[in-house]
Backbone as numpy.savetxt, mean C-alpha at the origin, in Angstrom:
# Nx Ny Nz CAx CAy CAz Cx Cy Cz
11.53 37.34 7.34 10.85 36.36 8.20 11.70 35.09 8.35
12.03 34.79 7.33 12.89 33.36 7.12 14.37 33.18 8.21
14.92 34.88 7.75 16.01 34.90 8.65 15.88 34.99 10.01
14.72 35.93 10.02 14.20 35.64 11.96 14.57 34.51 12.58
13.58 33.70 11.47 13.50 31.70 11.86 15.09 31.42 12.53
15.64 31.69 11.36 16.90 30.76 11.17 17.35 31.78 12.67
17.74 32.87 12.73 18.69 33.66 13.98 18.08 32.94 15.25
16.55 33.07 15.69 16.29 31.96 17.05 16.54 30.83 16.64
16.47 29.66 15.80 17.00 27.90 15.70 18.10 28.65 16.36
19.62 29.22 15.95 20.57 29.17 16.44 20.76 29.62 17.54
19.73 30.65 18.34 19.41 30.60 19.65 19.32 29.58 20.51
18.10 29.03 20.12 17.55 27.57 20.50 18.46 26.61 20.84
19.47 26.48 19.68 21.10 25.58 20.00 21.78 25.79 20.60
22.68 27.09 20.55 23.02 27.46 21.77 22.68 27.41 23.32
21.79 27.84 23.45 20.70 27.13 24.61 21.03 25.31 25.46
20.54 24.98 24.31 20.72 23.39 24.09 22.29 22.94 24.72
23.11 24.02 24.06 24.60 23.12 23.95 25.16 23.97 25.74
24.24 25.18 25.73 24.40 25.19 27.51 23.79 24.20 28.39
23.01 23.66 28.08 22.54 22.57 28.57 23.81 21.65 29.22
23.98 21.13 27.90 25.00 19.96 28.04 25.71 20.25 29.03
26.42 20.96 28.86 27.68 21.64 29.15 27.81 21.20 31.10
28.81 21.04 31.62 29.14 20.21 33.26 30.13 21.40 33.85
30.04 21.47 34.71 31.05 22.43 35.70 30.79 22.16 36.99
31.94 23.11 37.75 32.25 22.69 39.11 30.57 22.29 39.67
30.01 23.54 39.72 28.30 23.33 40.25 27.60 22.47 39.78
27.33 22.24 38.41 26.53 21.72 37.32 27.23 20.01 36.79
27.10 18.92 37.56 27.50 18.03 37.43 26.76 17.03 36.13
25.79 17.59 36.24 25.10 16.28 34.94 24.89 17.06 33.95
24.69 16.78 32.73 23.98 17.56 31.53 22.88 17.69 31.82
22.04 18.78 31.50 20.72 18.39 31.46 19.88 18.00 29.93
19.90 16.92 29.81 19.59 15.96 28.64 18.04 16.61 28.00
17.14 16.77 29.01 15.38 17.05 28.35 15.42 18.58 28.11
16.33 19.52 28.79 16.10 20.96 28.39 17.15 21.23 27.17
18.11 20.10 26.94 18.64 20.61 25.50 17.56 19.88 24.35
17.03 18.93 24.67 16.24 18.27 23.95 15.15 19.23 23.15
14.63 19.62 24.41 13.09 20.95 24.22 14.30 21.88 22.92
15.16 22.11 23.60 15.48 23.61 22.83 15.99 23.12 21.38
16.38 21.66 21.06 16.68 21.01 19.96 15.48 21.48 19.10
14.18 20.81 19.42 13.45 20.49 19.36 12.68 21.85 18.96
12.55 22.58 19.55 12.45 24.59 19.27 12.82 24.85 18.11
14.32 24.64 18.36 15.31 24.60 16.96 14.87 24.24 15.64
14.35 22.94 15.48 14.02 22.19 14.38 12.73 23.25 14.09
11.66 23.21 14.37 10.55 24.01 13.97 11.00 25.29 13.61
12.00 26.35 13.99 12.38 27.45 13.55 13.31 27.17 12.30
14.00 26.42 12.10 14.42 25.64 10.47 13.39 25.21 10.06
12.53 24.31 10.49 11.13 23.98 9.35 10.51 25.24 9.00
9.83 26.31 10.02 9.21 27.28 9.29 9.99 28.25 7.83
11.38 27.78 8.38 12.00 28.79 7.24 12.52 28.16 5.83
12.06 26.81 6.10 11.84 25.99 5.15 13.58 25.03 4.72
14.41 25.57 6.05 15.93 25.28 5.73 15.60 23.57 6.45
15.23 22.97 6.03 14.61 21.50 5.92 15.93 20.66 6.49
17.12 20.52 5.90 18.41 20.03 5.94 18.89 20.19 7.75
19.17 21.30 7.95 19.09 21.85 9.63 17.87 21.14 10.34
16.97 21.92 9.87 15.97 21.21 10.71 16.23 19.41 10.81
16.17 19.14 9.85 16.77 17.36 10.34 17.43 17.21 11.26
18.89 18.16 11.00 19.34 17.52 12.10 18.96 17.67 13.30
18.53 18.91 13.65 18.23 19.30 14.95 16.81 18.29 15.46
16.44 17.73 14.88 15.17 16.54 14.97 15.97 15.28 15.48
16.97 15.19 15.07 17.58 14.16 15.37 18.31 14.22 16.67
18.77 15.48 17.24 19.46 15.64 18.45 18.83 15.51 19.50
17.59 16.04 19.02 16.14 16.25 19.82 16.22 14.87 20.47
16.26 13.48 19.22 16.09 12.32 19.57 17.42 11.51 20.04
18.32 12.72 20.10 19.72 11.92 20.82 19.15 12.19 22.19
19.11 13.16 22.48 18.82 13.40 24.17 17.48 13.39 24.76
16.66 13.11 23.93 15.01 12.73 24.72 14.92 11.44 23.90
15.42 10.61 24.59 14.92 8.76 23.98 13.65 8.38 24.17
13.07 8.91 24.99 11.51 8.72 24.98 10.58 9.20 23.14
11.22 10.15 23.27 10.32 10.95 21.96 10.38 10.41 20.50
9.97 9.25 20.38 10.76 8.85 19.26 9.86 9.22 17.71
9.31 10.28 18.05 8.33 11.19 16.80 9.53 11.84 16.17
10.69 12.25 17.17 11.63 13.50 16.83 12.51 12.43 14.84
12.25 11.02 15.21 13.37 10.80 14.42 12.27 10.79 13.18
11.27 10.59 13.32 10.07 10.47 12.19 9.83 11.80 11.57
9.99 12.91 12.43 10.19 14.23 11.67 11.78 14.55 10.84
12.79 14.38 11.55 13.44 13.77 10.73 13.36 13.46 9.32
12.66 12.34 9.62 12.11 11.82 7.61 11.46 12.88 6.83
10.58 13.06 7.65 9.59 14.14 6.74 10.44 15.61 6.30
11.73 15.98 6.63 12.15 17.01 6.53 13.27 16.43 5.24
13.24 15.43 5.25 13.62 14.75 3.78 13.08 14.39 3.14
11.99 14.35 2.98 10.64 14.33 2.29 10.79 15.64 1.30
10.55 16.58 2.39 10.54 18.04 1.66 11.48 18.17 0.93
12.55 17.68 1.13 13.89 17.93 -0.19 13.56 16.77 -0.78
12.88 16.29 -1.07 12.39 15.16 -2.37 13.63 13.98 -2.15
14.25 13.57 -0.81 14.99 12.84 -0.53 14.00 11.24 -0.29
13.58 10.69 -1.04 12.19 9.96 -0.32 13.30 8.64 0.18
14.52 7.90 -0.71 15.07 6.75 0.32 15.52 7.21 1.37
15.84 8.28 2.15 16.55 8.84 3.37 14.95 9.21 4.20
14.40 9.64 3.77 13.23 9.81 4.49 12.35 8.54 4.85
12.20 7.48 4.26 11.63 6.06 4.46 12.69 5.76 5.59
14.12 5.51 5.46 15.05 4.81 6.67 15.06 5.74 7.85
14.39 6.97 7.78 14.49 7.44 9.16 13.18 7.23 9.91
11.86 7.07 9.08 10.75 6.40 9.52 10.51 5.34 9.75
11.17 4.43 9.02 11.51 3.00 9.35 12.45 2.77 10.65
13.21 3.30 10.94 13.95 3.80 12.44 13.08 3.49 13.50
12.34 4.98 13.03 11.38 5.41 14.02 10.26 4.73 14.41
9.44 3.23 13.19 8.84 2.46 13.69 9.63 1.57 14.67
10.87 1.28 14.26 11.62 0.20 15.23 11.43 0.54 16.55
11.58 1.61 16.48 11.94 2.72 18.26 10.42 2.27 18.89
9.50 2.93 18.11 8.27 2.81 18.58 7.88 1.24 18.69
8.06 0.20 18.23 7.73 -0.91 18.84 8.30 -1.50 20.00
9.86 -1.07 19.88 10.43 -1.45 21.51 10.17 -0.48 22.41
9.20 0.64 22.53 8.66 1.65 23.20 6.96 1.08 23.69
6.91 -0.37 23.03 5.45 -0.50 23.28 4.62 0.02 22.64
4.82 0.91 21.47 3.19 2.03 21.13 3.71 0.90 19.25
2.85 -0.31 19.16 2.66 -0.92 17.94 1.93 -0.15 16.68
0.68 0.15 17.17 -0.28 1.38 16.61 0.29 2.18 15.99
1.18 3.19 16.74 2.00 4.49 16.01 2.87 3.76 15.16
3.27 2.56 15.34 4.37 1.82 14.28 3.84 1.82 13.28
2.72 1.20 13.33 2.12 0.92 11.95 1.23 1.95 11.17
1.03 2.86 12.05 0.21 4.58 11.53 1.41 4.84 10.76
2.56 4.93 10.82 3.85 5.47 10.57 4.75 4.84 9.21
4.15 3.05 9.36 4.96 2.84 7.97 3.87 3.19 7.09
2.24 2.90 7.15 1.56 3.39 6.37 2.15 4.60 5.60
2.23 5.73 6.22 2.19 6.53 6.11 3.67 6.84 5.03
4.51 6.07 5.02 5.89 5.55 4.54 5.48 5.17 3.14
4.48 4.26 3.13 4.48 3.63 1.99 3.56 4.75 1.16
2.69 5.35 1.43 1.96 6.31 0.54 3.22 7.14 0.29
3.87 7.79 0.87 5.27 8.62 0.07 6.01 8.13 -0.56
6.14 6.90 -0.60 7.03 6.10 -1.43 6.43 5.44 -2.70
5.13 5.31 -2.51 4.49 4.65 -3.63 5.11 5.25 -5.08
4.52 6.91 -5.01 4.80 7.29 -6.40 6.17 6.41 -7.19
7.26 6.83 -6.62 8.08 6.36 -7.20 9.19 5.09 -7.04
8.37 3.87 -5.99 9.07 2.92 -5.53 7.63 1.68 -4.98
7.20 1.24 -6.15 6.15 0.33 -5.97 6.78 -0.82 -5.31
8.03 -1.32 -5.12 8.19 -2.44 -4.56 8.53 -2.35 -3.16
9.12 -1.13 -2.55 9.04 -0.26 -1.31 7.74 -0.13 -0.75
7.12 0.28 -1.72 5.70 0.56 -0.79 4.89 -0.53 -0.37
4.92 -1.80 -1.19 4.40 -2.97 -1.13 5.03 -3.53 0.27
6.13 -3.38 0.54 7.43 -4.06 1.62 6.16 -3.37 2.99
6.50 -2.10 2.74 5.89 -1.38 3.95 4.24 -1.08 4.53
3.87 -1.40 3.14 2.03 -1.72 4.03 1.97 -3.21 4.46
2.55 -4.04 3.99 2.69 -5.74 4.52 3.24 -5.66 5.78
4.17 -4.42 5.88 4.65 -4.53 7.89 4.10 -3.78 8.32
3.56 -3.22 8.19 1.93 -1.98 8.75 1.18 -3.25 9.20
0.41 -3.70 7.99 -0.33 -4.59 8.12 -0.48 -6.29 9.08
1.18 -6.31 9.48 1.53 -7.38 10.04 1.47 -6.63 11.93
1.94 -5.58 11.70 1.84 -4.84 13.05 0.34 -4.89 13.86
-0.55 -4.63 12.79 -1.92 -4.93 12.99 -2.37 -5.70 13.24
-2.26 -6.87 12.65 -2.33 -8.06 12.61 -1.74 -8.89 13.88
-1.15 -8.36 14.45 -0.41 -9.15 15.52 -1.20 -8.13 16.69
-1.97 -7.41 16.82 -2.17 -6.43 17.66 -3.76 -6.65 17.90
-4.15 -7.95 16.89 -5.80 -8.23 16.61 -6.49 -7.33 15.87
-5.94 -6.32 15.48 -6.71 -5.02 14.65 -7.10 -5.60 13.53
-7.72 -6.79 12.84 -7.96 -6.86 11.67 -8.47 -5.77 10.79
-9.51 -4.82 10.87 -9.90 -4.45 9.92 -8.54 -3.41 9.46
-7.81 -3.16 10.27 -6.66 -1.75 9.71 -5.77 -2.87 9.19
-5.55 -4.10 9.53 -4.50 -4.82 8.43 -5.14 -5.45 7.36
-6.37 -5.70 7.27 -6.76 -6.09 5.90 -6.86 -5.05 4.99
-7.34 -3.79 5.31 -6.87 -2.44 4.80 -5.94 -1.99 4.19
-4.54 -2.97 5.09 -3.05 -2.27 4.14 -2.81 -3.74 3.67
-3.24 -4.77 3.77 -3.13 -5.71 2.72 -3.44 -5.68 1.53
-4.87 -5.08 1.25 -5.49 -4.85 0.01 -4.78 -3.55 -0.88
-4.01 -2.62 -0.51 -2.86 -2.28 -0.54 -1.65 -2.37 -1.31
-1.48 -3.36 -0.93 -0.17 -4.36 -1.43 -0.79 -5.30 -2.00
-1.82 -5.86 -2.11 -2.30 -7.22 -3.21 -2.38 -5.94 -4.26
-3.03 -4.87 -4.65 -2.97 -3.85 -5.52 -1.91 -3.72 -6.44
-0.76 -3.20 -5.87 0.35 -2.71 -6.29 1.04 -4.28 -6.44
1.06 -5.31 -5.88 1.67 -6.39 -6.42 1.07 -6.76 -8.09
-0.45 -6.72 -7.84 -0.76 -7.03 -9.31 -0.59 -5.70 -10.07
-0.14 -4.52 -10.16 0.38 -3.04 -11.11 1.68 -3.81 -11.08
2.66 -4.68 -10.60 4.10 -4.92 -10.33 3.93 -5.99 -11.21
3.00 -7.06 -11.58 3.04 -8.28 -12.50 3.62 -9.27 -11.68
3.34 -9.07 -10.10 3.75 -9.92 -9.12 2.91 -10.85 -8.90
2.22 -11.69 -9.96 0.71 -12.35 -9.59 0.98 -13.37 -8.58
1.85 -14.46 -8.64 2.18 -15.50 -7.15 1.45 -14.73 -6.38
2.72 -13.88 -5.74 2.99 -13.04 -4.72 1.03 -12.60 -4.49
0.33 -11.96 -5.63 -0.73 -11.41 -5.41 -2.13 -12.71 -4.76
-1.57 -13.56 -5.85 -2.58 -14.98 -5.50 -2.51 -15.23 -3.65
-1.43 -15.13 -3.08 -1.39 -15.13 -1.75 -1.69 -14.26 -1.13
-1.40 -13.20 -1.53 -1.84 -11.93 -0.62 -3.62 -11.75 -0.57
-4.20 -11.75 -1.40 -5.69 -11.98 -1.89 -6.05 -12.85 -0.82
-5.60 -14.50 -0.82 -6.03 -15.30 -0.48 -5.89 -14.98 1.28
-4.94 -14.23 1.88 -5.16 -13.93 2.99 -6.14 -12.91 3.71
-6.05 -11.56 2.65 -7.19 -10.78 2.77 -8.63 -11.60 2.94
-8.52 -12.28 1.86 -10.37 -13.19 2.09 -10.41 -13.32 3.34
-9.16 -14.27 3.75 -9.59 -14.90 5.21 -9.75 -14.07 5.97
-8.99 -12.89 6.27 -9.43 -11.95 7.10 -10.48 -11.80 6.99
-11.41 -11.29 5.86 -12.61 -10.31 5.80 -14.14 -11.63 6.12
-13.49 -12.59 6.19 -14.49 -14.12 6.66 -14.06 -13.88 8.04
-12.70 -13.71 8.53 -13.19 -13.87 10.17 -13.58 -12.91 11.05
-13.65 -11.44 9.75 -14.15 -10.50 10.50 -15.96 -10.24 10.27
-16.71 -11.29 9.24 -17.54 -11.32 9.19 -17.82 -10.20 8.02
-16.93 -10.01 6.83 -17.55 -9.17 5.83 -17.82 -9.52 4.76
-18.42 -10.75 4.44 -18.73 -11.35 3.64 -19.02 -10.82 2.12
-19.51 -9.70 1.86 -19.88 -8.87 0.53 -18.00 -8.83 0.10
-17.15 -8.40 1.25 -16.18 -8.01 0.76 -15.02 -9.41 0.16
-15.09 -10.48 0.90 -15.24 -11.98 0.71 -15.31 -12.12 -0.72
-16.63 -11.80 -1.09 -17.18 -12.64 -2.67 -16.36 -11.63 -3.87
-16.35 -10.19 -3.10 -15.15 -9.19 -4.31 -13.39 -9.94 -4.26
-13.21 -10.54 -3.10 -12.24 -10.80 -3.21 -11.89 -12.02 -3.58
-12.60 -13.07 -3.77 -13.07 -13.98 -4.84 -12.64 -13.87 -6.67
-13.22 -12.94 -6.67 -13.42 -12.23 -8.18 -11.91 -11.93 -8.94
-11.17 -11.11 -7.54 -10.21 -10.58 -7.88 -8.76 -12.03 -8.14
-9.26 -12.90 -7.07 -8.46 -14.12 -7.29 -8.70 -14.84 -8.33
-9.81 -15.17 -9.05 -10.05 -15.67 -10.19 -9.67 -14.92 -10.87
-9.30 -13.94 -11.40 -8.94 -12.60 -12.45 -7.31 -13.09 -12.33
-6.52 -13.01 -11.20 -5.30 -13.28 -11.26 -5.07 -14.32 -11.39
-5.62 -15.52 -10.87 -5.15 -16.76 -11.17 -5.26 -17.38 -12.58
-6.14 -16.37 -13.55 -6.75 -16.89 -14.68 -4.99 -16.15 -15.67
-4.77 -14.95 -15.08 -3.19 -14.36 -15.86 -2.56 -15.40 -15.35
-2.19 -15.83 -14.47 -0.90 -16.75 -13.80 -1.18 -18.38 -15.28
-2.28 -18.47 -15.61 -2.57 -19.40 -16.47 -3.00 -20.57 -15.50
-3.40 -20.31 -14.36 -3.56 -21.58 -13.88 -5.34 -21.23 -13.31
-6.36 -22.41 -14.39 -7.56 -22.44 -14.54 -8.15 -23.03 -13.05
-7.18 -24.20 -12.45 -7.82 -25.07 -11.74 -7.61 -24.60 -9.81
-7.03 -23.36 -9.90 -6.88 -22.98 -8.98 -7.90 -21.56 -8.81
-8.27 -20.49 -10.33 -9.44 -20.16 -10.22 -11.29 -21.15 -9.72
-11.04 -22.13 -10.46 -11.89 -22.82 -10.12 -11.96 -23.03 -8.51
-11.04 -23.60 -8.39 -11.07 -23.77 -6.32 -11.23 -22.50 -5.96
-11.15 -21.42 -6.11 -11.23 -20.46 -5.45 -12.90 -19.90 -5.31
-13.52 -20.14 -6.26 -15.10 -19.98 -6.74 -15.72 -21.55 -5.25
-15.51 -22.70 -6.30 -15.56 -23.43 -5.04 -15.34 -23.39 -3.51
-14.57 -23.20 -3.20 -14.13 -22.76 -1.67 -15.35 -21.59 -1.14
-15.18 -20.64 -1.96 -16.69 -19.93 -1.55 -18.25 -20.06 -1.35
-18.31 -21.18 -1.83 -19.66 -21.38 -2.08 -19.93 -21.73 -0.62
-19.14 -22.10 0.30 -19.16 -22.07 1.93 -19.78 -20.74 2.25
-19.26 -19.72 2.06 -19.54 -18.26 2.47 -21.20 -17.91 2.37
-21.85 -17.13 3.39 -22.89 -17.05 3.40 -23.54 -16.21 2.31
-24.30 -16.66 1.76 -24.78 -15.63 0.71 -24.25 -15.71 -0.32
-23.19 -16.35 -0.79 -22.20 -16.63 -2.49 -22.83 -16.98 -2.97
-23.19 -18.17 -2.98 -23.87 -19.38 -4.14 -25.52 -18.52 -4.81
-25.21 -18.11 -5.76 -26.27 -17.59 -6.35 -26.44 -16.22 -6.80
-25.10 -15.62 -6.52 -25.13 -14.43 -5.67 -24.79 -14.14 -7.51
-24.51 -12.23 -7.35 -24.44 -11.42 -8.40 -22.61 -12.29 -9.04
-22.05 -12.01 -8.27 -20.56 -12.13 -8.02 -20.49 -13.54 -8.17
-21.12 -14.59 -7.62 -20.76 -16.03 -7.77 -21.48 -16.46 -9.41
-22.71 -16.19 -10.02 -22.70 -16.04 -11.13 -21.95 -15.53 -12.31
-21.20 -14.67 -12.07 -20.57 -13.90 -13.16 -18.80 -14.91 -13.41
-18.80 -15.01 -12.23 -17.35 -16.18 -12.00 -17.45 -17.44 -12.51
-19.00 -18.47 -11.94 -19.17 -19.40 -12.64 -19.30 -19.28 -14.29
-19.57 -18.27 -14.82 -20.00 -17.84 -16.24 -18.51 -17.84 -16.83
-17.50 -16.90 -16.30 -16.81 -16.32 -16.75 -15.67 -17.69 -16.65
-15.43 -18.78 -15.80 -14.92 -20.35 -15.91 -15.19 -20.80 -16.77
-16.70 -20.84 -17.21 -17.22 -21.68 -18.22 -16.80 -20.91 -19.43
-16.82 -19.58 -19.90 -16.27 -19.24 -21.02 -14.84 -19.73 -21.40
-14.21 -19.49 -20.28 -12.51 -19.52 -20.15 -12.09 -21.09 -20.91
-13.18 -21.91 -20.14 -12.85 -23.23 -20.21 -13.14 -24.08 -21.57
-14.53 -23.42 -21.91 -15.09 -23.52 -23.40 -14.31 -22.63 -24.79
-13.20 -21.75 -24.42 -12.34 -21.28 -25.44 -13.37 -20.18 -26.06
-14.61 -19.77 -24.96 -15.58 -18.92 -25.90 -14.94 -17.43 -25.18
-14.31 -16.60 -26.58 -13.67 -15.54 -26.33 -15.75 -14.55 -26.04
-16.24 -15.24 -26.69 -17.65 -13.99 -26.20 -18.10 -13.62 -25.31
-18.27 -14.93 -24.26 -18.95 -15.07 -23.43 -17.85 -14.61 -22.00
-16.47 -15.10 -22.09 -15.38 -14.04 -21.29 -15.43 -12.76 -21.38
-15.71 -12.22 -22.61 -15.31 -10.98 -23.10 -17.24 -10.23 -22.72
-18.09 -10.94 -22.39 -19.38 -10.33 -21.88 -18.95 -9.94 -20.51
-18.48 -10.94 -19.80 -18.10 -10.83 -18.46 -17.47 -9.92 -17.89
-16.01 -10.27 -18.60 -15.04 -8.82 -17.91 -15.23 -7.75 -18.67
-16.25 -7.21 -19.16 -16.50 -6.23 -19.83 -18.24 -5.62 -18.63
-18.54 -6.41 -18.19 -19.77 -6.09 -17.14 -19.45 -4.68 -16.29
-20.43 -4.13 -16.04 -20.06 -3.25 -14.75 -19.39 -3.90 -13.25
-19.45 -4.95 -13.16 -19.40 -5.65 -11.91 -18.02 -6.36 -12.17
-17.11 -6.19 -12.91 -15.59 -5.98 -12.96 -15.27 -4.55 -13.12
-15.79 -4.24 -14.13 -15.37 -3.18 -14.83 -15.35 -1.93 -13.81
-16.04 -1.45 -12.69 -15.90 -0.94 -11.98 -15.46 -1.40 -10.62
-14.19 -2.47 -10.54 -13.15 -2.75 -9.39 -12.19 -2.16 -9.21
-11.53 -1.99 -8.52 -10.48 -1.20 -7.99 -9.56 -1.56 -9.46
-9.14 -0.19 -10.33 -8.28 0.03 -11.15 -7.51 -0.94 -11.63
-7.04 -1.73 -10.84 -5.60 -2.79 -11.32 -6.38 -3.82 -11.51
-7.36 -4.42 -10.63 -8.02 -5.20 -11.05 -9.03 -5.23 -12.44
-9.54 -4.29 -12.60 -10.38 -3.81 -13.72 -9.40 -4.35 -15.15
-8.21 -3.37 -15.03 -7.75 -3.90 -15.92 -6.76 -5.45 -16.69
-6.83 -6.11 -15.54 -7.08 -7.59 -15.39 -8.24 -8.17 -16.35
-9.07 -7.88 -15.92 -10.30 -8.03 -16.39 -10.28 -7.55 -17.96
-10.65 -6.26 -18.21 -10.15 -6.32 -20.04 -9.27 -6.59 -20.88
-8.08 -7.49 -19.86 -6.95 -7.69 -21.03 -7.22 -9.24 -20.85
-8.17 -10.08 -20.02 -8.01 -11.17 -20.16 -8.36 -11.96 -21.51
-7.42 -13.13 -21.74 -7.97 -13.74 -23.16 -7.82 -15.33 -23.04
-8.55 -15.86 -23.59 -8.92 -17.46 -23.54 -7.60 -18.07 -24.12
-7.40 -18.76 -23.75 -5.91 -20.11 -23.99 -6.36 -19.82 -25.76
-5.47 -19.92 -26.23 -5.35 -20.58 -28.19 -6.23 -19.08 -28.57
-7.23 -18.91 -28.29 -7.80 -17.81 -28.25 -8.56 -18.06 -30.01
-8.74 -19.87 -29.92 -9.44 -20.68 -31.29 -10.61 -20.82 -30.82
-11.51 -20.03 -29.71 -12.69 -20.30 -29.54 -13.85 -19.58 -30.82
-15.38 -19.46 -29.99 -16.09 -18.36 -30.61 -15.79 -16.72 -30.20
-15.62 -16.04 -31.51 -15.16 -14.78 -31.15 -16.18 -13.84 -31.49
-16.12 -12.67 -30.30 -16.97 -11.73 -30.98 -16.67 -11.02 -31.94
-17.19 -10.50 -32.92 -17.12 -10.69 -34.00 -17.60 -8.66 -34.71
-16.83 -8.00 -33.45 -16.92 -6.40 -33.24 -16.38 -6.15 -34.14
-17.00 -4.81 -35.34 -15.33 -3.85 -35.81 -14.48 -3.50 -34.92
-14.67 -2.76 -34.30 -14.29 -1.89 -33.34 -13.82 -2.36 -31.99
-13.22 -3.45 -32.25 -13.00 -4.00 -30.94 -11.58 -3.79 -30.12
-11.52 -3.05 -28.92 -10.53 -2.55 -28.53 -9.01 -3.48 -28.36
-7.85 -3.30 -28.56 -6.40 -3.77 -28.84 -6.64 -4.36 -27.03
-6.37 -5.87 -27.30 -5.71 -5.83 -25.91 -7.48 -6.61 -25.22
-8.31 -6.14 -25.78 -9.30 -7.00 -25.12 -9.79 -7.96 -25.29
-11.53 -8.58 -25.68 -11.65 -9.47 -26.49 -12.94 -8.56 -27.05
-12.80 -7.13 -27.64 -13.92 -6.23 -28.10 -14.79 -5.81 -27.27
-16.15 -4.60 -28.08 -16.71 -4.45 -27.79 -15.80 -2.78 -26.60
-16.76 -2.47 -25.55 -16.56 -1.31 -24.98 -15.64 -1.03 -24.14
-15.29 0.56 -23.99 -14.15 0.53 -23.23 -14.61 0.15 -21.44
-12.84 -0.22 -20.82 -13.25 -0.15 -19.43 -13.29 0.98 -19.18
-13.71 0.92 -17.87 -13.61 2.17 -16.82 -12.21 2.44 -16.30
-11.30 1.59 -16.51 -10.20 1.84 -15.97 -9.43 2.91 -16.86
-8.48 3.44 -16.38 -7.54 4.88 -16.91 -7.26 4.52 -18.33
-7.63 5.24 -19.31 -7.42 5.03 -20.56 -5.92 4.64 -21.07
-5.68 5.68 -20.63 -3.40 5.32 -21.11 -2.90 4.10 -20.32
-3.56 3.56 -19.64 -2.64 2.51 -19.08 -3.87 0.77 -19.54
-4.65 1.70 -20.58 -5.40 0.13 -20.92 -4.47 -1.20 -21.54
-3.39 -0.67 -21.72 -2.72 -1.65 -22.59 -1.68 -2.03 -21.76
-1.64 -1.65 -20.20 -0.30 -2.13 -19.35 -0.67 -3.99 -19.71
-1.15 -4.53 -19.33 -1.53 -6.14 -19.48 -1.75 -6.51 -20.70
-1.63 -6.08 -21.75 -1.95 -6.40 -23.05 -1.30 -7.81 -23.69
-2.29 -8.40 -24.02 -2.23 -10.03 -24.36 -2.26 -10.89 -23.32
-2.52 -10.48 -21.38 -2.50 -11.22 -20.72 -1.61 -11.24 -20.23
-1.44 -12.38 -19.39 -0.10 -12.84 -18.57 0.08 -14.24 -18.27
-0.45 -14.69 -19.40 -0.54 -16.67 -18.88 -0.33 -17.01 -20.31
């Protein structure tokens, strides 16, 4: 079967390279019927799984049909399959360029998304690069809800990176989005998550403004989320490791998105000379008492904090 594949691709090329080809009669190349048969080509190397060929022939596809600029994005993905993931990101990254001076912004940013989830596994600071220009594509296109989407994204993986600055801003832009898109519930979580980081960065008085600043937002002041923050200041601030350690130990951290969660159980009070709870059993890395919800083996990535 495989060899079938492979004997038509080299059909398909041949084809193609008659295309090109000029004589007495035949004055121009014909550019879109070697393209098609490029293009033929590549799928009869993909089915046979000869991935390497198929690239290229994806790429010829996109020498002679400049319109098609999917051909160079398959491309990537056929380096994907050989576990090539930096050669496969720069040919998708290409291929967003193409597609924005082609007018189609949308497919740009469907496309680095799609970049940064393949890259994540093994290139967190890559993938962060590429949902922030997803997200900026969006963003410039009025799509808020798909760029606050790949913002939250990258505020994620910035705080798994110990990039807190970097995260304190990224957060702080998501809010604004999700206020001018009117999602207020999502607003007061993202609140939470800025006080959690700003409290690692060691800086108290910029958690505080951030609680403050909300109390504008409809529905905060009183709320599940604006209580637990005001509580969880006042512990921080009072050196009471108990009353922190009630807090980020709640269901209402404890079940936040993973990176944040564990923010939350490794946080610990300045001098850490307050009132302590006073657990046997109190887990390494927290301030006692029960486990999070977050992934067990990685409870100790933040361990002792970050301020």
């Amino acid at each position: 079967m495989a060899a079938q594949k492979i004997n038509e691709a080299h059909e398909h090329i041949t084809k193609a390279e008659k295309c090109l080809k000029t004589s007495l009669t035949k004055w121009k190349p014909d550019f879109d019927s070697a393209a098609s048969e490029y293009a033929k080509a590549a799928v009869c190397f993909k089915n046979a799984k000869q991935y390497d060929q198929a690239k290229d022939a994806y790429l010829k596809e996109a020498e002679y049909h400049t319109e098609n600029k999917t051909a160079i994005e398959q491309a990537g993905m056929m380096m994907k399959e050989q576990k090539k993931m930096p050669e496969a990101i720069q040919y998708i990254e290409k291929a967003c360029m193409m597609y924005m001076e082609n007018g189609t912004p949308d497919t740009a940013a469907m496309a680095l998304d799609r970049a940064g989830k393949l890259i994540e596994p093994i290139n967190l600071e890559k993938a962060v690069d590429l949902y922030q220009k997803a997200a900026g594509v969006f963003e410039n296109e009025d799509r808020l809800r798909q760029a606050v989407e790949l913002l939250g994204k990258a505020s994620r993986l910035l705080v798994r990176l110990k990039r807190l600055d970097e995260a304190a801003v990224a957060l702080q832009k998501e809010k604004n989005m999700y206020k001018e898109i009117e999602n207020f519930p999502m607003c007061f979580k993202k609140t939470t998550a800025q006080v959690l980081v700003h409290l690692h960065r060691g800086d108290f008085v910029a958690a505080d403004k951030c609680v403050r600043e909300s109390y504008s937002l409809p529905g905060y002041s009183g709320s599940e989320d604006c209580v637990a923050m005001e509580t969880l200041l006042q512990g921080y601030d009072e050196q009471d490791e108990d009353q922190v350690y009630r807090v980020c130990n709640s269901p209402l951290l404890k079940y936040m998105d993973n990176d944040y969660a564990k923010l939350a159980i490794s946080l610990k009070v300045p001098g850490g000379g307050g009132k302590k709870k006073k657990a046997a059993a109190a887990p390494q890395g927290g301030a006692g008492g029960a486990p999070s919800a977050a992934k067990d083996e990685e409870d100790d990535e933040y361990e002792g904090g970050l301020c």
